[in-house]
N, C-alpha and C positions, 0 to 999 in steps of 0.2 A: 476941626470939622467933626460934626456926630455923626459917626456909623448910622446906616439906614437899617433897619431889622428885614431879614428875610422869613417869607413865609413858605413854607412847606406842602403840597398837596399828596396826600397818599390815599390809595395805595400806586398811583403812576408817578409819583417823586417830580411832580413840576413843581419846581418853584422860583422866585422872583423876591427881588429885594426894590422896596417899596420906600418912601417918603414916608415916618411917623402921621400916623390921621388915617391912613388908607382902610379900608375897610375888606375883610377878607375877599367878598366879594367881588371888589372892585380889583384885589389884586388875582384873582379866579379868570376874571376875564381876559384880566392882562396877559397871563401867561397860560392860556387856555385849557386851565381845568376843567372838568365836566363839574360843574356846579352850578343844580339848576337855579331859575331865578321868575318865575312864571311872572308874579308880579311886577316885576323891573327892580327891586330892589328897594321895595319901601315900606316894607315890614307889613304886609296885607297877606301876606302864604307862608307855607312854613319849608319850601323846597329847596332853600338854600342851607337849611340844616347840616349841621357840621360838628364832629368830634373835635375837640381841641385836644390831644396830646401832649403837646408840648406850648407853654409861653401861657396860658392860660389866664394866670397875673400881669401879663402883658397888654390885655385888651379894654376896652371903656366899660363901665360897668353896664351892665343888664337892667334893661328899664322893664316897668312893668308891662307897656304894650310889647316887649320881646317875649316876657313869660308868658303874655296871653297868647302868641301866635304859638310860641312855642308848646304850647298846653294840645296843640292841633296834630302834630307830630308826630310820627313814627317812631316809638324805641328810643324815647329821650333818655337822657342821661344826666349825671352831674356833671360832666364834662360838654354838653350839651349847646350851640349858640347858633343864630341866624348870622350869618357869613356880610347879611344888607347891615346887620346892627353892631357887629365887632371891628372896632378899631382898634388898631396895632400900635403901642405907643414905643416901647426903647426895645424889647428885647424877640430873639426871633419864634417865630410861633408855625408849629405843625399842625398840620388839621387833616382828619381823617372823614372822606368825604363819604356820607352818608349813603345806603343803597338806594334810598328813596328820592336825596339829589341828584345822583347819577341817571336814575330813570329820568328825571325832571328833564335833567341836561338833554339828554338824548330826545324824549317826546318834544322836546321845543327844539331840538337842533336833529332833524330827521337825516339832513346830508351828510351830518358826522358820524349818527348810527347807521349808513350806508357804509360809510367809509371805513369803517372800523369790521364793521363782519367783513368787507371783499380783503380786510387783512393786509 
């Protein structure tokens, strides 16, 4: 049996071990990282933008419509990927959530940014 690879979310340390294929994204929602996605997840916005830390070798490669969304982006990086466009193949992958997707998260999910200031 293969080991599933887990994924990382910082700086709140959620994470989740996922099926090869999965997409950061997808595994964001799963185990409910703040990681916006205003578009649904189909490479049209850049708010699912994500630091990868660790695993980075680990993910599908970068198509040119990811560089184009990603050209839209706040404070990209070499370390830089859309969370709708990276999939997780053998090894486990950290990802360091943007401040700009965390704002996403919250302005599309307003009852979690309630929930989180009553602390």
């Amino acid at each position: 049996m293969t080991e599933m690879p887990k994924i990382t979310f910082q700086p709140d340390g959620n994470s989740i071990v996922v099926p090869k294929g999965t997409s950061i994204l997808e595994a964001a929602k799963k185990c409910h990282a703040e990681v916006g996605y205003a578009c649904g997840g189909v490479c049209a916005c850049s708010t699912c933008h994500v630091y990868v830390r660790e695993g980075f070798d680990s993910l599908s490669e970068q198509t040119e419509k990811e560089e184009d969304i990603l050209d839209k982006a706040f404070d990209v990086r070499p370390t830089s990927r859309l969370g709708c466009q990276s999939r997780v193949a053998d090894a486990d992958v950290v990802v360091e959530i943007t401040p700009e997707s965390r704002k996403a998260y919250f302005d599309e999910h307003p009852e979690e940014r309630e929930k989180k200031k009553a602390g």
